[in-house]
Every structure is written in C-alpha cells, then in structure tokens.
C-alpha positions in Angstrom: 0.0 0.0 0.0 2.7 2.2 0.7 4.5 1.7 -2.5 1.1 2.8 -4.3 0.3 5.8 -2.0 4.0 7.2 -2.9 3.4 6.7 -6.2 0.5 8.6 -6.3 2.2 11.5 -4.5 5.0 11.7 -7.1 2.4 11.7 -10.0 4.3 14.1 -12.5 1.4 13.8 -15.4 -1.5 15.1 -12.8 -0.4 17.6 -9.7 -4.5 17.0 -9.1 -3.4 13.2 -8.1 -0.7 14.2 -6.0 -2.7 17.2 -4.1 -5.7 14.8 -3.5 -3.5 12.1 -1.9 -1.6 14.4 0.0 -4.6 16.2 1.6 -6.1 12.7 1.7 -3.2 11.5 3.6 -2.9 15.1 5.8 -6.2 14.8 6.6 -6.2 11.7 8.5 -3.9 13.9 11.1 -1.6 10.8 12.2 2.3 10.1 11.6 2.2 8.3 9.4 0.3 10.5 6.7 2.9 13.4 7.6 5.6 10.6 7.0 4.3 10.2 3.6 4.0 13.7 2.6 7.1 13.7 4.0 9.1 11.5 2.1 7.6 12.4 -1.3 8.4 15.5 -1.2 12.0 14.5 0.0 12.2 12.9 -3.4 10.5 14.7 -6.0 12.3 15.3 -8.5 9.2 17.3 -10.8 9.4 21.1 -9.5 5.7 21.2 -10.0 4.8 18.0 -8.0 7.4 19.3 -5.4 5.8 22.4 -5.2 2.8 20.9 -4.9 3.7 18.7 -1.8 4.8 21.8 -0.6 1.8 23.4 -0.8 -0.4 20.8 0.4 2.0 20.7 3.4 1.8 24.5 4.0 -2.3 24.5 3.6 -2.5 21.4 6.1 -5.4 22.5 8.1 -4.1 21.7 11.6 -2.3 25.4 11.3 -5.7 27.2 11.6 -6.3 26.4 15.3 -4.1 26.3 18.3 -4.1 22.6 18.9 -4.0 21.2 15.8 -0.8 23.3 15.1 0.4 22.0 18.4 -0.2 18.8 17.3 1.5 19.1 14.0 4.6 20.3 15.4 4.9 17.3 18.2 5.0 14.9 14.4 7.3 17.0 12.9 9.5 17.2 15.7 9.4 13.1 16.0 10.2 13.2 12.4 13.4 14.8 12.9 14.5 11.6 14.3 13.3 9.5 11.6 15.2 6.4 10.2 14.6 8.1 6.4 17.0 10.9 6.4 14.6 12.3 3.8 11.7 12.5 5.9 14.3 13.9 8.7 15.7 17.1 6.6 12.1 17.9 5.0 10.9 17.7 8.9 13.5 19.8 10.2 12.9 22.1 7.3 9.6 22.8 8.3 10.2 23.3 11.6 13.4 25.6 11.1 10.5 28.1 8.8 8.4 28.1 11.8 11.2 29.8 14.2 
C-alpha cells in the first residue's frame, strides 16, 4: 500500500493526483500521513509535483487552530528523528521556517 500511496504522490502527469493524496493522507492527522507527505516531497524530482507537496504541506489545516498546530509540530519534531533521512531534513525544514 505504501508503494502505491508514494506513487500517487509523485504523480508528475496530474499535480490533481498528488494534491488529492496528500490532503487525503494530511487529513487523517496521524504520523504516518505526515511521514508520507514527507518522504515524497523529500524525493520529488518534478518542480511542479514538489511544489505541490509543498503546498499541500503549508495548507495542512491543523495550522488554523491552536491545537491542531500543536499537534502538527509534536509529528514534525518526532520526524526529525526519523530512520529516512529524507523525511528527517524535510521535517526539520519545516520546523526551522516556523522559528
């Protein structure tokens, strides 16, 4: 399943694809959705599906209230410490633009 969700993500012929997955994945507010956001965009090598990650990560709807920012930042902090140093640098990105 994994293989196919990152597929989707990285879908160069349709940013649609990728922006639906991505919120999709967003949405369900857990780890492992960031993680998979994550390590797409870690990876993309199409500017306009890497922007697009980008964006989807930057519109994640957790920023609009206090404690679903709060919670987004506890997951992005874990992911600085992930095994994929992908998902580690594009966590720590995120973070550094928020300080």
């Amino acid at each position: 399943m994994a293989g196919v969700l990152h597929r989707l993500l990285l879908d160069a012929q349709d940013t649609g694809v990728t922006a639906d997955t991505a919120a999709a994945l967003l949405a369900r507010r857990d780890l492992a959705g960031l993680r998979a956001v994550l390590a797409a965009r870690a990876v993309a090598s199409d500017e306009g599906t890497a922007d697009q990650l980008a964006a989807e990560l930057d519109c994640d709807p957790r920023w609009a209230t206090g404690e679903g920012g709060a919670e987004l930042l506890t997951q992005l902090r874990t992911l600085t410490s992930d095994t994929d140093p992908g998902v580690r640098d594009e966590a720590s990105l995120r973070l550094s633009r928020l300080r």
